[in-house]
C-alpha atoms as an extended CHARMM CRD file, in Angstrom:
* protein
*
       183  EXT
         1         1  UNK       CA            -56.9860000000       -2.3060000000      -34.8220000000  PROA      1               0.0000000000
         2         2  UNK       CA            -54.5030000000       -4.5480000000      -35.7340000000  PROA      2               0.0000000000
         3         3  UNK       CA            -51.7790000000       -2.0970000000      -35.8940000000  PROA      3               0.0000000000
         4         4  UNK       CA            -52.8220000000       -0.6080000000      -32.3490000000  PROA      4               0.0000000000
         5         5  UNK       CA            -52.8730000000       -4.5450000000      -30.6170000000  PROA      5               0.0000000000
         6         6  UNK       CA            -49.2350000000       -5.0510000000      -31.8280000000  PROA      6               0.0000000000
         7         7  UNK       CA            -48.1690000000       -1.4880000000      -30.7270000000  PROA      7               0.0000000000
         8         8  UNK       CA            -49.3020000000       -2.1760000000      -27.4000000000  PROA      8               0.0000000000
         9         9  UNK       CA            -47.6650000000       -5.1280000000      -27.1760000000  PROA      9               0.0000000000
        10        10  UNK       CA            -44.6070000000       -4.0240000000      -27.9540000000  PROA      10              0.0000000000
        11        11  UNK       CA            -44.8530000000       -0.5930000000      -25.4420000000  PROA      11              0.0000000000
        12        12  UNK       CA            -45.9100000000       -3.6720000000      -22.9970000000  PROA      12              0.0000000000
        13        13  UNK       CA            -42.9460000000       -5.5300000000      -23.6720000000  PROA      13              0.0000000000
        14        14  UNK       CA            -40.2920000000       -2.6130000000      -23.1920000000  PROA      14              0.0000000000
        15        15  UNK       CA            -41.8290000000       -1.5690000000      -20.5920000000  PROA      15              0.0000000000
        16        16  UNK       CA            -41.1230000000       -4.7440000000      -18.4820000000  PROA      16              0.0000000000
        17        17  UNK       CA            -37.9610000000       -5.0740000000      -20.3450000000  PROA      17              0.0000000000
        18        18  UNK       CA            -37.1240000000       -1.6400000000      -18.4390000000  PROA      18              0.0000000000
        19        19  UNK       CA            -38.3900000000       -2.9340000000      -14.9750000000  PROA      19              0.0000000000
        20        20  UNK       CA            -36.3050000000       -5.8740000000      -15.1630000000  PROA      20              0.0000000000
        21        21  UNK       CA            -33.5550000000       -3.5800000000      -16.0690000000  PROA      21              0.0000000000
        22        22  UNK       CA            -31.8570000000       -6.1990000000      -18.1340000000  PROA      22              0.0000000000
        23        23  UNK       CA            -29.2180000000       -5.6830000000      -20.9400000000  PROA      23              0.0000000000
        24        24  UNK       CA            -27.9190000000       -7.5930000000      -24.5490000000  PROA      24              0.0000000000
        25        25  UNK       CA            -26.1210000000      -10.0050000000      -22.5980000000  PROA      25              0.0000000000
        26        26  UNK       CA            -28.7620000000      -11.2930000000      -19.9250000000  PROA      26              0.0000000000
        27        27  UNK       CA            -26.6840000000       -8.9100000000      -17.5050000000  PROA      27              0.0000000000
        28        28  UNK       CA            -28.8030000000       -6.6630000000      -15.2610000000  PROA      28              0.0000000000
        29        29  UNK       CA            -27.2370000000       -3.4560000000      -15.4850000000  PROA      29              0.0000000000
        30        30  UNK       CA            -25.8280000000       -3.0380000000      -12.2860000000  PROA      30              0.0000000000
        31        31  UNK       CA            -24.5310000000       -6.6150000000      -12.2120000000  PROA      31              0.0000000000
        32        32  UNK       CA            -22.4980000000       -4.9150000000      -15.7060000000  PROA      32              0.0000000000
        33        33  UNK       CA            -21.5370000000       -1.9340000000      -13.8800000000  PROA      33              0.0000000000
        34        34  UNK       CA            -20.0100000000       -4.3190000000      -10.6500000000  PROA      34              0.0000000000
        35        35  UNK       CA            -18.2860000000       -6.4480000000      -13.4710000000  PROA      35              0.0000000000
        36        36  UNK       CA            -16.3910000000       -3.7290000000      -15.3540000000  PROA      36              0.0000000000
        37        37  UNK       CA            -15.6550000000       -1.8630000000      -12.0690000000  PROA      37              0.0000000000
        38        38  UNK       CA            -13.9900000000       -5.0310000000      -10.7360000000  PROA      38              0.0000000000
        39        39  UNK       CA            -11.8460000000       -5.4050000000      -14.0920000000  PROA      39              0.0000000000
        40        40  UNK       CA            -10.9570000000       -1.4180000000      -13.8350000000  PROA      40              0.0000000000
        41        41  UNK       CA             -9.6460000000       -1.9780000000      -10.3030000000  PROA      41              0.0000000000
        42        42  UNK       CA             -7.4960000000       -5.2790000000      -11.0940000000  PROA      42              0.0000000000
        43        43  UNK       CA             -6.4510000000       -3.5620000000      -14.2250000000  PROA      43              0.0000000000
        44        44  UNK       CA             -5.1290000000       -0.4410000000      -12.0700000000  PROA      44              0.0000000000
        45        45  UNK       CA             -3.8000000000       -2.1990000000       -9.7840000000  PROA      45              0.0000000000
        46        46  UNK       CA             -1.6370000000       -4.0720000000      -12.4270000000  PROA      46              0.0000000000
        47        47  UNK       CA             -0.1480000000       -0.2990000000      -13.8060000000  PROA      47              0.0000000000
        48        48  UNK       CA              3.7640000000       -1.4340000000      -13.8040000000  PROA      48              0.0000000000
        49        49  UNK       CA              4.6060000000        1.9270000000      -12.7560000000  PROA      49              0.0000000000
        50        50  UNK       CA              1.8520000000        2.2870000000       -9.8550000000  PROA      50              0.0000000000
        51        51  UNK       CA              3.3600000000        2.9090000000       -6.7410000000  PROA      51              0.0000000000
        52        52  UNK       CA              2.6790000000        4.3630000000       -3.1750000000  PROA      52              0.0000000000
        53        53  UNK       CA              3.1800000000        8.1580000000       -3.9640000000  PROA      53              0.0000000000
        54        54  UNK       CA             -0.3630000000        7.3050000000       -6.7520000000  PROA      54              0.0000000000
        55        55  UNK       CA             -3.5500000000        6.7370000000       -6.2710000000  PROA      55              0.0000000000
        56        56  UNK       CA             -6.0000000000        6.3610000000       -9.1000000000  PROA      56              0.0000000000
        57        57  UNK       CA             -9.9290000000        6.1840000000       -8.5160000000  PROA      57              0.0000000000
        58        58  UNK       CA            -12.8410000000        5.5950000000      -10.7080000000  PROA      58              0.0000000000
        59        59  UNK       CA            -16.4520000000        5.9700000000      -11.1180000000  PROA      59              0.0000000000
        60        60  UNK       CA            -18.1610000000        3.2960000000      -13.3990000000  PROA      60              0.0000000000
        61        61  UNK       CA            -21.9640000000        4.7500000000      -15.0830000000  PROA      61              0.0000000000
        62        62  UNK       CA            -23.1700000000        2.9720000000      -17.7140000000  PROA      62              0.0000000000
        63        63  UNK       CA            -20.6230000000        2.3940000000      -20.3390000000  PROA      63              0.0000000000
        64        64  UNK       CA            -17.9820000000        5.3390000000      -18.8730000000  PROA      64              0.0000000000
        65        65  UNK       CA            -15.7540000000        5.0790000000      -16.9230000000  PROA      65              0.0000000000
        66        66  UNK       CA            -14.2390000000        8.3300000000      -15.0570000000  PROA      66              0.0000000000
        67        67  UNK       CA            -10.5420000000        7.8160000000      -14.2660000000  PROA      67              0.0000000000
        68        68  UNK       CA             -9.6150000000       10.5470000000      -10.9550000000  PROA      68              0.0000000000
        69        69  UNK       CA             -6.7600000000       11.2550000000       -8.5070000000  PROA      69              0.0000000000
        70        70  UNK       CA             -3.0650000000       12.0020000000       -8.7260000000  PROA      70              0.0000000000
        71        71  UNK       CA             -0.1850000000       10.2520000000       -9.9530000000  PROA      71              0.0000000000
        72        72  UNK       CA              3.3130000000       11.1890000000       -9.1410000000  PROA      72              0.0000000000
        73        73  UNK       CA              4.8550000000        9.1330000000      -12.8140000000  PROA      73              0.0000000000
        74        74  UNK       CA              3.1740000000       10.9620000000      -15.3150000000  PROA      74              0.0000000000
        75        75  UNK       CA              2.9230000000        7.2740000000      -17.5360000000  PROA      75              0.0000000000
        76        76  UNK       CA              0.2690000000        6.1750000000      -15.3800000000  PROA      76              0.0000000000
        77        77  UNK       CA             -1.9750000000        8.5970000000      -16.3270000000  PROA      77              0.0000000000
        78        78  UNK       CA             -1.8890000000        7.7050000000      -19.6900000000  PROA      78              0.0000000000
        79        79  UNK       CA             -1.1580000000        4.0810000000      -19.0700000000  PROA      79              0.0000000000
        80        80  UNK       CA             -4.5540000000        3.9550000000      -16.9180000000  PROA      80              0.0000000000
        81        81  UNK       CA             -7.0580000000        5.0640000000      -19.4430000000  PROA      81              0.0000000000
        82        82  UNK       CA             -5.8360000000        2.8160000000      -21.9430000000  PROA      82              0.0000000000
        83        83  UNK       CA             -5.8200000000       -0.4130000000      -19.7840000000  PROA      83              0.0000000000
        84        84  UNK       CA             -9.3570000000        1.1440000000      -19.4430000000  PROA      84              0.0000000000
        85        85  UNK       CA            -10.3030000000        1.2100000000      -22.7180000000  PROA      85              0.0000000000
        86        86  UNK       CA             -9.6000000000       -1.7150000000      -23.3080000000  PROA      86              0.0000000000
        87        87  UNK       CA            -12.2230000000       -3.5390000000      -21.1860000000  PROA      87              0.0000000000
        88        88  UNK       CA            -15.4530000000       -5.0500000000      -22.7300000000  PROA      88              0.0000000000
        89        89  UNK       CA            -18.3550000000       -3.0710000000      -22.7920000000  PROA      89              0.0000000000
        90        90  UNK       CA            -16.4060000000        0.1650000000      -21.7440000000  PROA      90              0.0000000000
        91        91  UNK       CA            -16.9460000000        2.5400000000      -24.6130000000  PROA      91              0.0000000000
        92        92  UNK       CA            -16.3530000000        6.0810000000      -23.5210000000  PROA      92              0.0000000000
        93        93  UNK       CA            -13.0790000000        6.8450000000      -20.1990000000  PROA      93              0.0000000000
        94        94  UNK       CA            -12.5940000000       10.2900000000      -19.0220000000  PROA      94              0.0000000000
        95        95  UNK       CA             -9.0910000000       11.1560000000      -17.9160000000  PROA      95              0.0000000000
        96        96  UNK       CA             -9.3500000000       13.2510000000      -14.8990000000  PROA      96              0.0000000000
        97        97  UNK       CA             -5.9880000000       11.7270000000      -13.1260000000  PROA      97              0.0000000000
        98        98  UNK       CA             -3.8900000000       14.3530000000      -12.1120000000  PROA      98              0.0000000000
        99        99  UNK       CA              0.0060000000       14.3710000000      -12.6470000000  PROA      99              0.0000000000
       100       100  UNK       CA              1.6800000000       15.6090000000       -9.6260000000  PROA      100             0.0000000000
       101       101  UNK       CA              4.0320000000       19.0090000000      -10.0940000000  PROA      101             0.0000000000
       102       102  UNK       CA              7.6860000000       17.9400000000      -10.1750000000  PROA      102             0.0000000000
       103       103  UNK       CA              9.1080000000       19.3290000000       -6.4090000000  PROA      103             0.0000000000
       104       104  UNK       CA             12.0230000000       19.0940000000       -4.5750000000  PROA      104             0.0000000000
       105       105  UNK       CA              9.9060000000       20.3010000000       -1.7070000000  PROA      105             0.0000000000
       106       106  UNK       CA              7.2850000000       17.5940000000       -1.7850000000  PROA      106             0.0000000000
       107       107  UNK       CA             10.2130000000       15.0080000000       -2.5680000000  PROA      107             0.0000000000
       108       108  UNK       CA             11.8690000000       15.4950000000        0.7140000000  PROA      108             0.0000000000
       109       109  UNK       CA              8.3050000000       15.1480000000        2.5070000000  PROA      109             0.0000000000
       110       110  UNK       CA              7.2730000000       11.8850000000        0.2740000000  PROA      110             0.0000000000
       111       111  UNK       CA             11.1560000000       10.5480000000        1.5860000000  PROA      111             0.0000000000
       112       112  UNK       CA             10.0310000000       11.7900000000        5.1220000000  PROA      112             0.0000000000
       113       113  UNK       CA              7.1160000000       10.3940000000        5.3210000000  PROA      113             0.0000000000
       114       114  UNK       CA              7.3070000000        7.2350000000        4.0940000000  PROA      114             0.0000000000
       115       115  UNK       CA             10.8540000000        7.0430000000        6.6180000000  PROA      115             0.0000000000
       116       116  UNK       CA              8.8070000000        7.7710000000        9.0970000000  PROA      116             0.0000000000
       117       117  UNK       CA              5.8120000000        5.1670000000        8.1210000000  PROA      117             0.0000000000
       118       118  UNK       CA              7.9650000000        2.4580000000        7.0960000000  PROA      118             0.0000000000
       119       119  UNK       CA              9.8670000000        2.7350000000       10.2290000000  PROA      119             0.0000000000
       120       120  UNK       CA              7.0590000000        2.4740000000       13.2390000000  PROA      120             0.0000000000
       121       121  UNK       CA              5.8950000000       -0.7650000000       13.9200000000  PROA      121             0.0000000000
       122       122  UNK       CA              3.0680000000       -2.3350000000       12.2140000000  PROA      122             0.0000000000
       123       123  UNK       CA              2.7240000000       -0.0300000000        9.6670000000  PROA      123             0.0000000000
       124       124  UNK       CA              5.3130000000       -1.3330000000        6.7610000000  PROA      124             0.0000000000
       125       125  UNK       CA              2.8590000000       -3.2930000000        5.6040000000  PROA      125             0.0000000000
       126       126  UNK       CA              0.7540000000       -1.0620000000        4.2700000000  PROA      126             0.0000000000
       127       127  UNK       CA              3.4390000000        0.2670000000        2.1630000000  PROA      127             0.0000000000
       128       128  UNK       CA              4.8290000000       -2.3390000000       -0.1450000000  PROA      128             0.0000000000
       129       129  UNK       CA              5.7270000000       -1.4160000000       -3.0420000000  PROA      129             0.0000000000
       130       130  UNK       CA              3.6320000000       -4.2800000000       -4.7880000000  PROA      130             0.0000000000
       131       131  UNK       CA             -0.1830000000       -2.4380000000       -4.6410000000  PROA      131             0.0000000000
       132       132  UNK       CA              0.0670000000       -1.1240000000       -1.5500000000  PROA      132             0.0000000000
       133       133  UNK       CA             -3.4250000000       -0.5210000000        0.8340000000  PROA      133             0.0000000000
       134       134  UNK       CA             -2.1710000000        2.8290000000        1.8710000000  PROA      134             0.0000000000
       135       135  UNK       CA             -1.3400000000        5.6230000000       -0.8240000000  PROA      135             0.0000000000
       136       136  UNK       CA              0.7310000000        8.5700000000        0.5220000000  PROA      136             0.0000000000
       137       137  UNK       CA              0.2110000000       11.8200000000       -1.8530000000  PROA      137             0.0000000000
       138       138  UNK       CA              2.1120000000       15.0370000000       -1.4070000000  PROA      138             0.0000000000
       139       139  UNK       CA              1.0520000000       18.0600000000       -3.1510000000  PROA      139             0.0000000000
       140       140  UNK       CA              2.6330000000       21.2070000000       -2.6280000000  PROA      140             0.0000000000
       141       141  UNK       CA              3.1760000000       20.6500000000        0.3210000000  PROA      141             0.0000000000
       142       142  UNK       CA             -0.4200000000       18.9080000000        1.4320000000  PROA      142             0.0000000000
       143       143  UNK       CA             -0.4310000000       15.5290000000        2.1220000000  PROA      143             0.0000000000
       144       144  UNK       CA             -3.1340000000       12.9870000000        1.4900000000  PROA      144             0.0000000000
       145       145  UNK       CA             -3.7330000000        9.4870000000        2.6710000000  PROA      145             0.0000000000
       146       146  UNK       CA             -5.3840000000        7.2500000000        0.7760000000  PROA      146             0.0000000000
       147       147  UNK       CA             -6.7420000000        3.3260000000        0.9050000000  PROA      147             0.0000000000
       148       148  UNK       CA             -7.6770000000        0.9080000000        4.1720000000  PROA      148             0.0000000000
       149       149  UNK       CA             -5.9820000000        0.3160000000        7.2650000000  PROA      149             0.0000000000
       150       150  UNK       CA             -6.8540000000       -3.0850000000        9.3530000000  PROA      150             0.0000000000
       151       151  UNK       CA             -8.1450000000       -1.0710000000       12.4890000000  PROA      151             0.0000000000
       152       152  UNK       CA             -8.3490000000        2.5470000000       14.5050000000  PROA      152             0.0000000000
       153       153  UNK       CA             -4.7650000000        2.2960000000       15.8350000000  PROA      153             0.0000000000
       154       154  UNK       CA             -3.0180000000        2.4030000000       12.6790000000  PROA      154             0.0000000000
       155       155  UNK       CA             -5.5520000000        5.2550000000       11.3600000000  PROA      155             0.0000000000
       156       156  UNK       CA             -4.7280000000        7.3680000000       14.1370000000  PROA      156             0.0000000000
       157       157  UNK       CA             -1.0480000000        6.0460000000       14.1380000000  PROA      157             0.0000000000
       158       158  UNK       CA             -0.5270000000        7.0860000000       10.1650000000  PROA      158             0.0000000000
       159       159  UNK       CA             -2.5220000000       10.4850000000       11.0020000000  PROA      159             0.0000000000
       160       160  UNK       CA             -0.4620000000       11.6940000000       13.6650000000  PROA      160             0.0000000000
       161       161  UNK       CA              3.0020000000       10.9010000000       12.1670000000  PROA      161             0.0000000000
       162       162  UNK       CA              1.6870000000       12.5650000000        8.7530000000  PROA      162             0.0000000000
       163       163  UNK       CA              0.5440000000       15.6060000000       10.9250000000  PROA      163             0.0000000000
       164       164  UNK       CA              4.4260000000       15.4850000000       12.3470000000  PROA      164             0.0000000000
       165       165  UNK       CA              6.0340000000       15.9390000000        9.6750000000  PROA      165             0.0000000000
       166       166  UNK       CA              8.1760000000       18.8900000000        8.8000000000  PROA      166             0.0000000000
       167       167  UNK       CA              7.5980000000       21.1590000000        6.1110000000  PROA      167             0.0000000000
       168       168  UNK       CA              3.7940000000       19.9510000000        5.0150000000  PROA      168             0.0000000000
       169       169  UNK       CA              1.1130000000       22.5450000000        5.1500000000  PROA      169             0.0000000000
       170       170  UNK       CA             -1.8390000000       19.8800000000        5.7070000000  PROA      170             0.0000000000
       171       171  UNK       CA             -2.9920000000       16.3400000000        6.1410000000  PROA      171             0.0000000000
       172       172  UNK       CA             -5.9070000000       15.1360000000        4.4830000000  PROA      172             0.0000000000
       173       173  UNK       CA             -6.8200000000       11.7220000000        5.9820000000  PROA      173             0.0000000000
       174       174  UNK       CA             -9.4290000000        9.4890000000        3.7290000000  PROA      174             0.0000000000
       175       175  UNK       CA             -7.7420000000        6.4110000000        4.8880000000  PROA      175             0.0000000000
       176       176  UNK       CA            -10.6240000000        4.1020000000        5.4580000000  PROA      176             0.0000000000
       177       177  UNK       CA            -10.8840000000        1.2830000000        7.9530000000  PROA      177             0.0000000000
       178       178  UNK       CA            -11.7430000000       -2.3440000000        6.7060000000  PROA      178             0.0000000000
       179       179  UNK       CA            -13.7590000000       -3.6030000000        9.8550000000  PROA      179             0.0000000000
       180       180  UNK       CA            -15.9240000000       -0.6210000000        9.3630000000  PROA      180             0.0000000000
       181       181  UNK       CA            -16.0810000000       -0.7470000000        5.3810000000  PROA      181             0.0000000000
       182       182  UNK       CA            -17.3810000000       -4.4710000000        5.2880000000  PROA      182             0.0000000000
       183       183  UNK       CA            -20.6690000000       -3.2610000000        7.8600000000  PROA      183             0.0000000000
């Protein structure tokens, strides 16, 4: 009887334990996920090499993280996952960053649009080269904007000069707008 009374306790105990999904640390578990997902953004965002032709997401569950998107340097790739790695409580990344094809071809449309970006009012701000908030990525030929814009103007603004220029194939817009993020 003995044995069964301290069995039950303990299936009592980790059962609650579960409900209050707490961890080793006094953490709940999402409050761990939000932590190491805000140290995998700040340590992207301080890649040397991470410029506006990149952008790396991520996708934080449990202990892994999932590294995605494209890079035009090839360092950051690598560069990413081990900044990564090296965060407390992150014990497995997955590498699935892209490294853009070297291309003449999507060189001159990078050049052009960014020209074209940097030069219309309002809109050079989103593209220092310090972490920019807009991410310009040109894949054979396809162009993709990534990041936040401060309001509808410049979403439609950045979407019709990408659409203009010469030589791309398509424009994939996930820009996202911060008034409309923070509801």
């Amino acid at each position: 009887m003995k044995r069964f009374s301290s069995f039950l306790i303990f299936s009592v105990a980790l059962v609650a334990l579960s409900f209050l999904n707490v961890n080793a640390q006094g953490l709940s578990i999402d409050d761990k996920t939000t932590a190491i997902g805000q140290e995998v953004h700040k340590r992207i965002l301080r890649l040397p090499y991470y410029e506006v032709f990149d952008h790396i997401g991520f996708k934080v569950d449990g202990d892994t993280v999932t590294l995605t998107g494209k890079v035009f340097n090839g360092v950051n790739r690598s560069d990413a996952k081990a900044a990564v790695e090296r965060i407390p409580g992150v014990n497995k990344v997955i590498n699935n960053i892209e490294i853009l094809p070297p291309s003449r071809f999507d060189d001159q449309i990078r050049r052009n649009l960014y020209t074209r970006l940097h030069n219309t009012s309002g809109l050079s701000g989103y593209l220092w080269t310090v972490n920019p908030s807009v991410r310009l990525i040109v894949d054979r030929g396809n162009i993709t904007l990534e990041g936040y814009v401060r309001n509808r103007g410049d979403y439609d603004t950045m979407y019709i000069i990408a659409r203009g220029i010469p030589n791309s194939f398509s424009v994939t817009n996930n820009l996202k707008i911060e008034n409309d993020v923070a509801r």
